[in-house]
N, C-alpha and C positions, 0 to 999 in steps of 0.2 A: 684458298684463294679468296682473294677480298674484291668485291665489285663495289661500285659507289655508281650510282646514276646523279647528275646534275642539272637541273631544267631551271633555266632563267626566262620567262616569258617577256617578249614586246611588252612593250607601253605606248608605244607608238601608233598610234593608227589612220592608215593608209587611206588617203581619198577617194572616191572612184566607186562606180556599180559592180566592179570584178572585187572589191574586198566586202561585198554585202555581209561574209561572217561575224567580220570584227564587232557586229555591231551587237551578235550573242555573246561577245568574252571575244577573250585574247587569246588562238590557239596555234600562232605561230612563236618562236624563240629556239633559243640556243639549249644545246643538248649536250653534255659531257658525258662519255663513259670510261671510268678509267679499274685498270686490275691491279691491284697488288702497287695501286702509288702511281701508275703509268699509263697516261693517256693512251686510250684503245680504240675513242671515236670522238668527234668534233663534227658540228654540225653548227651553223649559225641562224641557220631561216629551213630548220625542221618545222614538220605540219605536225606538232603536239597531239591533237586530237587524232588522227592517222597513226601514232606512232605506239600509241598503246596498245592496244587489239592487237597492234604486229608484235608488240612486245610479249602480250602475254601467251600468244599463239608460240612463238619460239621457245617460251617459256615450257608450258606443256609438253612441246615433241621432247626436249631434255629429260624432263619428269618422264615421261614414259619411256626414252631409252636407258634412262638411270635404276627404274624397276625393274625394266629388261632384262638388263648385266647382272644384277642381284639376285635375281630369282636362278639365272645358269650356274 
């Protein structure tokens, strides 16, 4: 199985006291994941910065139920 992640970040930024991050980097944009050729998720105004640490955590539980299975 083939995975591809795709992150296009804003360039745009938001006026206003409620977008105070923008003003560290751009950590909103669009997120593609697709398997084997085939879009699996779309996302257009994902929180980037948020979405890693979720990612890598998901990541992890895999790895550890993949050494799980192996070792039985």
């Amino acid at each position: 199985m083939i995975i591809n992640f795709s992150f296009v970040l804003n360039t745009e930024i938001p006026s206003g006291g409620e977008y105070s991050a923008y003003k560290h980097g751009y950590i909103e944009g669009t997120l593609d994941i697709s398997m084997d050729g085939k879009l699996f998720f779309h996302d257009e105004y994902i929180c980037l910065a948020e979405f890693g640490p979720q990612l890598g955590t998901w990541l992890k539980k895999i790895i550890v139920r993949l050494s799980t299975t192996m070792r039985s």
